[in-house]
C-alpha positions in Angstrom: 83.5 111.1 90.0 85.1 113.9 87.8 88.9 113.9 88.3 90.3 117.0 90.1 93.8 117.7 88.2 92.8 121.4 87.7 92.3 121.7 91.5 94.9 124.3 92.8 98.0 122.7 96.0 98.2 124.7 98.5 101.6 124.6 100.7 101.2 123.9 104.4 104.0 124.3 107.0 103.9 120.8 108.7 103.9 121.4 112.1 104.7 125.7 112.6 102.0 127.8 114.3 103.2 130.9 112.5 103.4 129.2 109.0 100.9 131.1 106.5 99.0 129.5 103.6 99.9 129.7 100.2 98.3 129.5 97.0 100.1 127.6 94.2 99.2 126.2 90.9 100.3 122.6 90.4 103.0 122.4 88.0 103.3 126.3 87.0 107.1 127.0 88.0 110.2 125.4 87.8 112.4 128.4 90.2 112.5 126.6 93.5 114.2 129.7 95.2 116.3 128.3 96.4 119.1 130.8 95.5 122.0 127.9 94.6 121.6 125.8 97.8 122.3 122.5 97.6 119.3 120.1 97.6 121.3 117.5 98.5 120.2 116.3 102.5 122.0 113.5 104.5 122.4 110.6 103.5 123.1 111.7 100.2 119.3 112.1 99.6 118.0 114.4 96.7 115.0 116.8 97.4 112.9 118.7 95.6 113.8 121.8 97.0 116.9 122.5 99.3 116.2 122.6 103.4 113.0 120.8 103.1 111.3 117.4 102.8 108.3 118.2 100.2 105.2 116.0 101.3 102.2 115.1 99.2 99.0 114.6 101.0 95.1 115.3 100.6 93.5 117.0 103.5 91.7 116.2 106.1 91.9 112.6 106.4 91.9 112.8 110.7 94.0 111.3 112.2 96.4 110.5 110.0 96.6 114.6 108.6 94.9 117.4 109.1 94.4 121.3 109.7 94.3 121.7 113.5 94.5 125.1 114.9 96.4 126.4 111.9 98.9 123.5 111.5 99.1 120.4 109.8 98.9 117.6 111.7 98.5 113.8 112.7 100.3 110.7 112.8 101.7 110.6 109.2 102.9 113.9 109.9 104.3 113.4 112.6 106.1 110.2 111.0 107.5 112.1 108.2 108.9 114.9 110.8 111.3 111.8 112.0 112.6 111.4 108.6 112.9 115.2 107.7 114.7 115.3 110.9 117.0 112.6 110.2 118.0 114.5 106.8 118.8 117.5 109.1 115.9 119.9 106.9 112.2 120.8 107.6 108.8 119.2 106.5 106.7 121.1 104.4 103.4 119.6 103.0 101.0 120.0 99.5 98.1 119.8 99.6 96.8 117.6 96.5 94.2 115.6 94.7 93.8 112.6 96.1 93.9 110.3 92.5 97.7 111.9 92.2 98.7 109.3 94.4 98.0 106.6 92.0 99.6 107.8 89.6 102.6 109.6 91.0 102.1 112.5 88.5 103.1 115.2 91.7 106.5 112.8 92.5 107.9 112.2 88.9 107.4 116.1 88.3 109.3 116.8 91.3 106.6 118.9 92.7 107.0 116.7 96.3 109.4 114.1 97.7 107.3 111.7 99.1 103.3 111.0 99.1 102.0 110.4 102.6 97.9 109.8 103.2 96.9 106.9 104.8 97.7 105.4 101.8 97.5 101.5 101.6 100.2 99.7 99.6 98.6 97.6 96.1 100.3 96.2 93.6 99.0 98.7 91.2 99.9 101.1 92.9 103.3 100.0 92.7 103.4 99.9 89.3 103.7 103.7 89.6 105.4 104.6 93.1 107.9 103.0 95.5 106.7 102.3 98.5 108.0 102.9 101.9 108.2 99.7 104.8 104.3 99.4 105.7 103.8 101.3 109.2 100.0 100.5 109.7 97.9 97.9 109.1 94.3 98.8 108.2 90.7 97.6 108.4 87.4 99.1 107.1 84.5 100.3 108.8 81.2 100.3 108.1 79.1 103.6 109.6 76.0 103.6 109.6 72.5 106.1 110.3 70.9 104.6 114.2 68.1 105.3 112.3 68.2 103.1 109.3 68.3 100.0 110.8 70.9 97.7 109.5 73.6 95.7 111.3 75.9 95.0 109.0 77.7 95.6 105.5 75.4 92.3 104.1 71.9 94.1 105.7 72.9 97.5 103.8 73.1 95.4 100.7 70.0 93.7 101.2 67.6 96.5 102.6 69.3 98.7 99.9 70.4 101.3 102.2 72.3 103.9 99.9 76.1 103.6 100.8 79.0 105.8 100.4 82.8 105.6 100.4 85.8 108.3 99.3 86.1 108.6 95.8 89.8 106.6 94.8 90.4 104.8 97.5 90.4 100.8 98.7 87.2 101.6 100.6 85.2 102.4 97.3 87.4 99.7 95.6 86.3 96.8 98.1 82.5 97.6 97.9 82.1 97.8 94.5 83.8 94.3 94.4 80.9 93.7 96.8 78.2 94.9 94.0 77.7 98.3 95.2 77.0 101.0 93.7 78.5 103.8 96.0 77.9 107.7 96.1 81.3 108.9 95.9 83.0 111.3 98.0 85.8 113.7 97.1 87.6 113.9 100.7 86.5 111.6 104.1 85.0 115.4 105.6 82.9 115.1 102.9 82.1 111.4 103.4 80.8 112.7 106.9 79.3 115.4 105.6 77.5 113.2 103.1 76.1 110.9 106.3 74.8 113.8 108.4 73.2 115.2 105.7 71.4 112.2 104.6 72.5 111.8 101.3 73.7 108.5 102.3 73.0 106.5 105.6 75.9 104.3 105.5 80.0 104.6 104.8 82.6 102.5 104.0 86.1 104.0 105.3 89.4 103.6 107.0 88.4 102.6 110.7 90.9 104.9 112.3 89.4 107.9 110.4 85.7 106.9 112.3 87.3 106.5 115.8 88.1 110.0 115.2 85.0 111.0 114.0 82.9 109.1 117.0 85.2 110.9 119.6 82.4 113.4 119.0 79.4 113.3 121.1 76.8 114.5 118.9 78.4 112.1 116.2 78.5 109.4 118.1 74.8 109.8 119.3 73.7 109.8 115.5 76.0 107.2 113.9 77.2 103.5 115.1 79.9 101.1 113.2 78.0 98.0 112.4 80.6 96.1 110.6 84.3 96.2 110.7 86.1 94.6 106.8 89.2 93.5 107.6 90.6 93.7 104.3 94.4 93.0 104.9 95.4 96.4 104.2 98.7 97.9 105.1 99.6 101.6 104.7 103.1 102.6 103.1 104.8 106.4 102.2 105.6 106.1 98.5 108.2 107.9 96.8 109.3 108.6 93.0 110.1 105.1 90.9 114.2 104.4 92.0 114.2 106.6 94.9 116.1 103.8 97.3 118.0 106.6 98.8 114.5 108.6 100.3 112.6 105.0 100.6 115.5 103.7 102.4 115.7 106.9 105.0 112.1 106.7 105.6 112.6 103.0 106.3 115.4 103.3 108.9 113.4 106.4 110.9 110.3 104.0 110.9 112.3 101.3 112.2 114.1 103.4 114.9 110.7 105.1 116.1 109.1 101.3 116.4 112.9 100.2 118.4 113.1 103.8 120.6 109.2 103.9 121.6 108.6 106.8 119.4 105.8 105.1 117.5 104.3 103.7 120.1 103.8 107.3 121.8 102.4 108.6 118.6 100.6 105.7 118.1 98.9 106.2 121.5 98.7 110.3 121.1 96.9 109.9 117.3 95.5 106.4 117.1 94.4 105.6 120.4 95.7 102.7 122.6 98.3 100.9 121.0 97.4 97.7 119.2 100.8 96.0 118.8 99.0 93.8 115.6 98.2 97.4 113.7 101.7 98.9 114.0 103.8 96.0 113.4 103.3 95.0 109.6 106.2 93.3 108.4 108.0 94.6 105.4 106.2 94.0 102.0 
C-alpha cells in the first residue's frame, strides 16, 4: 500500500462538543501560539504546546477512538484524559497516518506528545518509541462473509477466500506470516467497508474493534467471527525516545485508574464486560 506522509492532520478537541475542526499541514509551522506560556505541566513534564497534552492517533479505530457526535472519543481517549488531567492541562488530538506510529516521525518533530491507537507494543517498534505500561491485552479476529462458507482462519486459506486486514498493523503482519496475501486497508472503516462491499469476504483485526462493529444488527446479520488468533498482543501509549518524565505520568494515571475503579468503568462503558485477563498486562 502507498504510504500516506503527504496526507493532511487535522486537530480534534478530545472530548468538547463545541470544539471545531481544523485543517493543518503536518510539519508546516514551528509558532505554537502560545504567546510565552510555559509548556512546562506538572510533574515537571515538557509539552509540545503549553496547556495541552498533544495526542497522535489515526481515526476511527472504534472503540478505542473515534468521531462520535462531533467529539473524539473512546477508551484511549478517555485514558489519556486521566493523564492530561493529572498534568493540570487539556487533551487535544491529531489526527495522523497510521505508519507514523512506527516510526515516531510526528513525536521526535514535536508535532504531538504521545501516540495513542490501539497500538500493540513490538520490539521494533521500540526501536523508535517509548512505550507506556501495557493497558490492554489483545487478540485477533477473524470476520468473515455467512455466505462464503468458511469456519476458520485455516478454511479461508484453503478454500482461498480473499482476506483482508489494515494496512501497517500486527493484523496484516500475523497473516502474512501465515502465507497470505492480504488486500490492504488504509483505516479499520475501510476494512468494513471493504467486507460489505465484497471486495474481500474475510478480515483479520483487532477483536475489540469487531464487537463494535457486530453491535450492529444489519452487521451482525451479514458477518460472523469464525476464528479468534490469540497472538499475545498487548497495547502500550508510546512517547518520544527519553521521555521518562511523560511515560512515567502516563504510567502512574494507568495504575491509579486500575487501583480507584476508573478502568474498570471505562473498561465496561467502551469494551464491554470487564475481562480482568485483558486489562491486567503486566508491565513489559
Amino acid at each position: 500500500m502507498k504510504t500516506l506522509l503527504g496526507r493532511r492532520t487535522r486537530v480534534l478537541a478530545a472530548t468538547t462538543a463545541t470544539a471545531g475542526l481544523v485543517l493543518l499541514t503536518a510539519c508546516t509551522s514551528t509558532d505554537d501560539g502560545d504567546g510565552g506560556a510555559s509548556k512546562t505541566a506538572a510533574g515537571g513534564v515538557e509539552l509540545a504546546k503549553a496547556g495541552q497534552l498533544t495526542t497522535c492517533t489515526h481515526l476511527p479505530y472504534p472503540p478505542f477512538q473515534s468521531e462520535i457526535d462531533g467529539k473524539v472519543q473512546g477508551f484511549d481517549v478517555a485514558l489519556i484524559d486521566l493523564v492530561a488531567d493529572d498534568l493540570g492541562v487539556k487533551q487535544e488530538i491529531l489526527d495522523t497516518p497510521f505508519e507514523n506510529f512506527k516510526t515516531g516521525a510526528f513525536l521526535n518533530s514535536d508535532e504531538c506528545d504521545l501516540a495513542a491507537a490501539g497500538m500493540t507494543i513490538t520490539e521494533e517498534r521500540k526501536k523508535n518509541v517509548d512505550f507506556s505500561d501495557p493497558y490492554f491485552n489483545a487478540t485477533q479476529a477473524v470476520l468473515v462473509d455467512k455466505k462464503a462458507g468458511v469456519t476458520s482462519l485455516a478454511d479461508v486459506k484453503s478454500k482461498k477466500v480473499k482476506l483482508g486486514a489494515q494496512a501497517q498493523t500486527t493484523g496484516e503482519d500475523y497473516v502474512k506470516k501465515e502465507g497470505f496475501d492480504p488486500v490492504s486497508f488504509e483505516s479499520s472503516d475501510a476494512v468494513l467497508n471493504g467486507l460489505r462491499a465484497g471486495q474481500v469476504k474475510a478480515v483479520v483485526i483487532d477483536f475489540p474493534v469487531v464487537q463494535g462493529w457486530l453491535k450492529d444488527k444489519a452487521t451482525a446479520d451479514a458477518f460472523e467471527v469464525v476464528d479468534s488468533l490469540d497472538t499475545g498482543e498487548q497495547y502500550g501509549f508510546t512517547v518520544k525516545k527519553g521521555n521518562t518524565a511523560l511515560q512515567k505520568a502516563i504510567n502512574k494515571a494507568l495504575s491509579d485508574a486500575k487501583a480507584d475503579g476508573t478502568y474498570k468503568k471505562l473498561y465496561e462503558q467502551w469494551i464491554g464486560p470487564y475481562d480482568e485477563s485483558a486489562a491486567e498486562p503486566s508491565a513489559t
